[in-house]
C-alpha positions in Angstrom: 51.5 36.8 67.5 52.3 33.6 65.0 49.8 31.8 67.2 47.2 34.3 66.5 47.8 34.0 62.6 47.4 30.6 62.4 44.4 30.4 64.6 43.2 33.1 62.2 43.7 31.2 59.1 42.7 27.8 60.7 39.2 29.6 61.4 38.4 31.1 57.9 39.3 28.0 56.0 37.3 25.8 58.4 34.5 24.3 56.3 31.2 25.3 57.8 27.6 24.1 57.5 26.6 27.9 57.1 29.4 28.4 54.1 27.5 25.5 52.4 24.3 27.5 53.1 25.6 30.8 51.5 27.4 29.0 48.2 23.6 27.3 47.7 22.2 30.8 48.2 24.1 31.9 45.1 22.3 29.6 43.1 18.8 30.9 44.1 17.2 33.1 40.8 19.3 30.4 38.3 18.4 28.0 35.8 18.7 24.3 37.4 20.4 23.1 34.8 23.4 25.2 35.5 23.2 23.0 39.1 23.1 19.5 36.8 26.0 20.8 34.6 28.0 21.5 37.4 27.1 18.6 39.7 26.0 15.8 37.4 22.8 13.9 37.3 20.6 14.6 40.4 20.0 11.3 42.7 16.2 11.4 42.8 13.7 13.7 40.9 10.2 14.7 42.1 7.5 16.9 40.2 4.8 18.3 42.6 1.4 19.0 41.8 2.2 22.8 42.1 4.4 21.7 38.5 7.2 22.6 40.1 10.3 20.4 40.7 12.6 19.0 43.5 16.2 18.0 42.2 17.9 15.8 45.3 21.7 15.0 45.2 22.8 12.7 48.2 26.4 12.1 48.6 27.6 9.3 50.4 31.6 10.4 51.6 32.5 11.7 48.8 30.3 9.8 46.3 27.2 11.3 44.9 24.6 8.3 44.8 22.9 7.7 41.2 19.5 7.7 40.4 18.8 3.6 40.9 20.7 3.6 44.5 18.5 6.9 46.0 16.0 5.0 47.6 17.9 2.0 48.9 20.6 4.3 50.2 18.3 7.2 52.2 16.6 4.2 53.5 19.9 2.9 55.0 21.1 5.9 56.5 17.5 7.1 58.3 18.2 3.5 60.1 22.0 3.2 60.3 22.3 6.6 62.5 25.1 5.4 65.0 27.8 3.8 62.0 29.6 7.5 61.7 28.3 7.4 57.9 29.4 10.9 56.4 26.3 12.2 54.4 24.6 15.4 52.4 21.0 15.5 51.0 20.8 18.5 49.1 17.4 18.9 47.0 16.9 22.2 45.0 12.7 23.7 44.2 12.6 24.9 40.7 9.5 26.8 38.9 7.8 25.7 35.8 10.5 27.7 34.3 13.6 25.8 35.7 14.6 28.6 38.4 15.6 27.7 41.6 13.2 29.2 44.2 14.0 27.4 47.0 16.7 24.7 48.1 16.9 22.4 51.7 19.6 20.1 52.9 20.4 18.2 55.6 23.0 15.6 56.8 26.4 15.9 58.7 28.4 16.3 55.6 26.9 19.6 54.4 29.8 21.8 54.6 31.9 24.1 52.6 34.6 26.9 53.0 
C-alpha cells in the first residue's frame, strides 16, 4: 500500500511537457506584458505583416538567453543536436492589442508540474 502512495505522488509531481502546455494555455486571452513582467525581457521579438507580434524566450538550462545571444544561440543548438543540451523555445502571438492569441514551443526542456 506505501508503494502505491509513493508511486502515486511520484506521478502527479512528475514535470510534464503537457503541464507546460496547460500553464501556457492559462495565459491565452491576456495582455503580453503580464508574460514580460513575470518572465523578463523576451529573447527575440518579431512583428508580422498581419501587425501582430511573436514574443520568443529560449532558455538554455536554466538560463533564459537575452536579446543579443538569440540568434547565435538557436543557431548552435539546430546544429549541436547530440551534446544533451537542455533547451525551451517558447514564443507567444499577440494582437495589435497585446493579447495572446496563440503561443508554440518546442525543445526538450519544456516541462512543468
Amino acid at each position: 500500500m506505501k508503494k502505491l502512495f509513493f508511486i502515486s505522488i511520484f506521478l502527479v509531481s512528475c514535470a510534464t511537457t503537457e503541464n507546460y502546455r496547460e500553464k501556457l494555455k492559462l495565459w491565452l486571452g491576456n495582455d503580453i506584458n503580464g508574460i514580460i513582467m513575470q518572465w523578463g525581457e523576451p529573447s527575440y521579438e518579431y512583428t508580422m505583416p498581419s501587425k501582430n507580434k511573436i514574443y520568443t524566450y529560449l532558455w538554455v538550462g536554466k538560463n533564459l538567453i537575452p536579446k543579443g545571444s538569440y540568434e547565435a544561440t538557436i543557431k548552435k543548438l539546430a546544429f549541436d543536436t547530440s551534446s544533451g543540451i537542455n533547451w525551451c523555445k517558447t514564443s507567444f502571438v499577440t494582437d495589435e492589442k497585446n493579447k495572446i492569441i496563440n503561443f508554440t514551443f518546442e525543445g526538450n526542456w519544456c516541462k512543468a508540474r
